[in-house]
MARTOR-932045 format. One line per 8 residues: number of its first residue (from 1); their letters; for each residue x negated, y, z of C-alpha. Coordinates in steps of 0.1 Angstrom, whole numbers, always signed. Layout:
MARTOR-932045
NUM) a) X/Y/Z ~ ...
end
This chain:
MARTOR-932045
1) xxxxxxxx) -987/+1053/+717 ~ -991/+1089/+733 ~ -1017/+1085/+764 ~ -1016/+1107/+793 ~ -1049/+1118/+818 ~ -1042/+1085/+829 ~ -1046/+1064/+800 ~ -1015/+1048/+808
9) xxxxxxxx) -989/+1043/+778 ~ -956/+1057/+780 ~ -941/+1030/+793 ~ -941/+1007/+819 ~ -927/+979/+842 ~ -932/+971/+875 ~ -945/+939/+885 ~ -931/+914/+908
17) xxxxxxxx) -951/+882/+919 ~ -931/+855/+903 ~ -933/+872/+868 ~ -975/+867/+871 ~ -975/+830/+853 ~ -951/+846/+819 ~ -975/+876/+820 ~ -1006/+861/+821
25) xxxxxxxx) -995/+842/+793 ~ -980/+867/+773 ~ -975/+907/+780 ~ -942/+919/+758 ~ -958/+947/+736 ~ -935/+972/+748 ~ -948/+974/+782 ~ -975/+994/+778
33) xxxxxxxx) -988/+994/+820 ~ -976/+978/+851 ~ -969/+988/+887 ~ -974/+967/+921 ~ -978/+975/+957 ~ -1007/+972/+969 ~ -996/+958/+1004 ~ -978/+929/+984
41) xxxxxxxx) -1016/+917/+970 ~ -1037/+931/+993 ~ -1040/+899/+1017 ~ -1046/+870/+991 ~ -1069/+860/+980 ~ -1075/+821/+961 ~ -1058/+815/+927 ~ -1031/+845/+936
49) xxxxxxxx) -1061/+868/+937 ~ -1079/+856/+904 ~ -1049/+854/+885 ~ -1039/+891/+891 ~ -1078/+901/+886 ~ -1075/+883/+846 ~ -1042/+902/+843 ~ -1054/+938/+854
57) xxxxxxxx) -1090/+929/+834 ~ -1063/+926/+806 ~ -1035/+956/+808 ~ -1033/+988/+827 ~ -1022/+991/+860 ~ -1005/+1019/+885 ~ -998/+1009/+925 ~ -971/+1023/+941
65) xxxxxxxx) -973/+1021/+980 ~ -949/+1012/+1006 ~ -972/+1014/+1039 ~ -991/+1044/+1043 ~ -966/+1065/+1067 ~ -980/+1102/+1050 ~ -952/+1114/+1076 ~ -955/+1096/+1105
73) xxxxxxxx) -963/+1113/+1143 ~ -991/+1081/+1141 ~ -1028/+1087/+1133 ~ -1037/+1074/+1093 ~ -1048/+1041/+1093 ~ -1080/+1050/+1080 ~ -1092/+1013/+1074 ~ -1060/+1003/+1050
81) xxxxxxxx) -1073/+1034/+1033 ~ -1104/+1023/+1026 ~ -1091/+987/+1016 ~ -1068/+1004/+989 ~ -1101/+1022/+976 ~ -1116/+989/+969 ~ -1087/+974/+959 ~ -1081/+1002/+934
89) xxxxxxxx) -1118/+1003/+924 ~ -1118/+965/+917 ~ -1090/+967/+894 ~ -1097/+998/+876 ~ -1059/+1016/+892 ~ -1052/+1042/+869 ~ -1026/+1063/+897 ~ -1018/+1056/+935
97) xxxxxxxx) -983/+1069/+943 ~ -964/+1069/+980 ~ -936/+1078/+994 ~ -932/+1112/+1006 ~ -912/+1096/+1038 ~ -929/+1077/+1070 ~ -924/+1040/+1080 ~ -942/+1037/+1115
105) xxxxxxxx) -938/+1058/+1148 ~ -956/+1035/+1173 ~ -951/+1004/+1154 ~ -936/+995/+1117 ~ -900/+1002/+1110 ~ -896/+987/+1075 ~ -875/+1011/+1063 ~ -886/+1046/+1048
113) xxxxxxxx) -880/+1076/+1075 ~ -869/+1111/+1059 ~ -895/+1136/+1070 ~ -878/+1166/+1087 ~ -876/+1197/+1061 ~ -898/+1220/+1079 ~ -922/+1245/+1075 ~ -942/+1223/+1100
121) xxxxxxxx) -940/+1193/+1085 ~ -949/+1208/+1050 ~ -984/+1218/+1064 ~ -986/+1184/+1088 ~ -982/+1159/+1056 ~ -1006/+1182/+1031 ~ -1031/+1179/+1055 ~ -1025/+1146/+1057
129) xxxxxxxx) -1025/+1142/+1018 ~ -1055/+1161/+1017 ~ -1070/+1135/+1039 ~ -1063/+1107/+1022 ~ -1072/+1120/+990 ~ -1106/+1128/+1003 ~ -1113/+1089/+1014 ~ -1098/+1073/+984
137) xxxxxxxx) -1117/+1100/+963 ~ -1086/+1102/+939 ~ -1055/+1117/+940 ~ -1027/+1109/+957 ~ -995/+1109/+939 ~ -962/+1118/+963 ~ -924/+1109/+951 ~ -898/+1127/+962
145) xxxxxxxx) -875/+1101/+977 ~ -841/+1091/+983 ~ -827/+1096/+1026 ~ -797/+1096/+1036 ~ -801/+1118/+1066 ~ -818/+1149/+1071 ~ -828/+1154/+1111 ~ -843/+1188/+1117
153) xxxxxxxx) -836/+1204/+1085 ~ -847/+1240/+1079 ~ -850/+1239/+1041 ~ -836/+1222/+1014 ~ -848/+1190/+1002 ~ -862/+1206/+966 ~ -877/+1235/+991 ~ -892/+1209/+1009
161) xxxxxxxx) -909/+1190/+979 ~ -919/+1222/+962 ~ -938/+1233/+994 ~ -956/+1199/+1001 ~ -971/+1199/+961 ~ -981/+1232/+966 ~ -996/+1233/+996 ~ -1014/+1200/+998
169) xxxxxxxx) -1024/+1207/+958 ~ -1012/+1173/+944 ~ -991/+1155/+924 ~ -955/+1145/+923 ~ -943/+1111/+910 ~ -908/+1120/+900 ~ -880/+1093/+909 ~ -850/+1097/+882
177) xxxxxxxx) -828/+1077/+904 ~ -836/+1092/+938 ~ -823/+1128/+922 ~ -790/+1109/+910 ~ -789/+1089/+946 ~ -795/+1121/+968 ~ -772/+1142/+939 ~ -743/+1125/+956
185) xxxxxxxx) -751/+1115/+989 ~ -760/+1157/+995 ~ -735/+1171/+969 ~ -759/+1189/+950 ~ -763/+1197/+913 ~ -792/+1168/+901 ~ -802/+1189/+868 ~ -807/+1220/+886
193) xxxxxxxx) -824/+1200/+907 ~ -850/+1184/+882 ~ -857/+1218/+861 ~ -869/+1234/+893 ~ -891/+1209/+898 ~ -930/+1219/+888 ~ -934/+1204/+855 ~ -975/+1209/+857
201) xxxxxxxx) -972/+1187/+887 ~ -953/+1158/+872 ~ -980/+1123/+869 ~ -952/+1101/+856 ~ -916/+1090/+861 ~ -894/+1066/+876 ~ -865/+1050/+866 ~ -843/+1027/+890
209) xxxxxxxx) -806/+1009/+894 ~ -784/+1009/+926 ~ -755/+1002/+946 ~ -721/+1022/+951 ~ -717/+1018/+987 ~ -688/+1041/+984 ~ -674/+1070/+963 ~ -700/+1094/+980
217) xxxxxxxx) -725/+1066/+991 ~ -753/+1056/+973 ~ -780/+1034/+980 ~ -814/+1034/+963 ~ -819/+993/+960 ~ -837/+988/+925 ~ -815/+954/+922 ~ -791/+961/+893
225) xxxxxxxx) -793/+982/+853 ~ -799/+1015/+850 ~ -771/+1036/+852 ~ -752/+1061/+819 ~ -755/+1092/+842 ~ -793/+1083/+854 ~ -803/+1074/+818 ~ -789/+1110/+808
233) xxxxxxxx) -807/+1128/+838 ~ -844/+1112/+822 ~ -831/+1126/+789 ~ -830/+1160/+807 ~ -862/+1154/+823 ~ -880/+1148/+787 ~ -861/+1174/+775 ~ -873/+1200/+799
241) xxxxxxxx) -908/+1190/+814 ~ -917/+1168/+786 ~ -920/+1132/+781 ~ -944/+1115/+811 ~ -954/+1080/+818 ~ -920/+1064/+830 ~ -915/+1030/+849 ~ -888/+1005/+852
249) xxxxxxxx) -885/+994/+889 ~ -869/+966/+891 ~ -873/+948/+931 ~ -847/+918/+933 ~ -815/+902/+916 ~ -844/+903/+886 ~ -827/+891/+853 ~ -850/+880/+822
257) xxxxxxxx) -876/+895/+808 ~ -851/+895/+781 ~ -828/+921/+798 ~ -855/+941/+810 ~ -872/+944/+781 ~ -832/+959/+768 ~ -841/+989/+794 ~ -870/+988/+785
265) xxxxxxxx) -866/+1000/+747 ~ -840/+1019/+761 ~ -869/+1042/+778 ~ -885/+1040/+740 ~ -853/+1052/+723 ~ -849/+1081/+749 ~ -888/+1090/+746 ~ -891/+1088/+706
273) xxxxxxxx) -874/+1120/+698 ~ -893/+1137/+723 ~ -922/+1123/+713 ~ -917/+1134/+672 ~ -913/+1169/+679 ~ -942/+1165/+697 ~ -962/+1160/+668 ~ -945/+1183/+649
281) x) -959/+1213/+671
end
């Protein structure tokens, strides 16, 4: 299989804490890395804490954050920081991604915050990346995300996005399903949308189901398959920036690792073609 900077295979699943005992007995060969959150493994230790230590000893692993607020009027919380560096540096993390959202204004909200589209904000949350990048001495990998309003707004959402990865120099963790999600929600055109996106940017890809709320509601739950119309907007995105690292996410009403593993090759079938001409060049 094709490795990126990363040395993370092409594909990958994210993992959830009751799949750990089928996993640590047997990994299906064609999940080539995982995903967790770091918050969700952080604060055990015991049996929990060993077990994941064999298993990412064993097979590859990303984390994708939930907690770190890069938007938020609050100061960093400089000593989670530093417990994700050792976390990371125990168990050899090939990527960190967040959320390029907020969750905290003078206490936790639990739910991801759009950051307003401004010029301000675009030099408030690279600064902030920078930061962060500078403790964890790695980079930090931001994914455009799904909202569902947009307070403040003086740009476009792509504006917005292009402006953050420029001016805080990082990388962008590109969310398949958010595009769809916020494609509808906003009314705007999701390919057009993706190809201006900066393919030198790209670190890898997510892939996601969700719920109809209504004919022009979407929301982004990771409970339920992937999608026709999302599946044919990660076509496009091989198709124009190349094929990247790409992750199942996959948070509750989890089905068998049998069905999974069905979206799973699904990924495969999309990326093989891709991947051929490729080799050919």
């Amino acid at each position: 299989m094709q490795a990126n900077k990363y040395d993370v295979a092409n594909v990958g699943l994210g993992l959830r804490r009751e799949m750990l005992p089928d996993m640590l007995n047997h990994i299906p060969e064609q999940i080539g890395f995982m995903e967790v959150a770091p918050e969700n493994w952080l604060p055990f230790g015991g049996k929990l804490a060993k077990q994941f230590k064999a298993l990412s000893e064993r097979h590859p692993f990303v984390c994708h954050g939930l907690s770190l607020s890069i938007g938020s009027p609050d100061p960093l919380d400089i000593d989670f920081i530093k417990a994700l560096k050792q976390f990371f540096d125990e168990h050899n993390i090939r990527m960190y991604s967040e959320h390029l959202s907020y969750c905290s204004a003078d206490g936790h909200m639990y739910d991801l915050m759009p950051i307003p589209f401004t010029q301000e904000s675009v030099k408030y949350v690279a600064q902030r990346i920078r930061q962060v990048q500078d403790i964890l001495e790695r980079p930090l990998i931001i994914e455009n995300v799904s909202y569902y309003a947009a307070p403040g707004q003086q740009m476009s959402e792509l504006e917005f996005t292009q402006n953050v990865l420029a001016e805080a120099d990082c990388q962008l963790l590109l969310d398949v399903n958010n595009i769809y999600v916020n494609s509808v929600n906003h009314g705007y055109d999701a390919h057009a949308f993706l190809q201006a996106l900066p393919t030198e940017r790209i670190a890898y890809m997510h892939v996601a189901g969700h719920y109809n709320e209504a004919q022009d509601l979407i929301v982004d739950t990771h409970g339920a398959d992937v999608i026709d119309p999302v599946w044919q907007l990660l076509t496009s995105a091989y198709e124009h920036h190349g094929v990247h690292p790409t992750l199942l996410e996959r948070d509750f009403n989890i089905p068998p690792m049998h069905e999974l593993l069905r979206e799973i090759d699904m990924i495969h079938s999309l990326q093989r073609p891709f991947l051929i001409e490729q080799q050919r060049a």
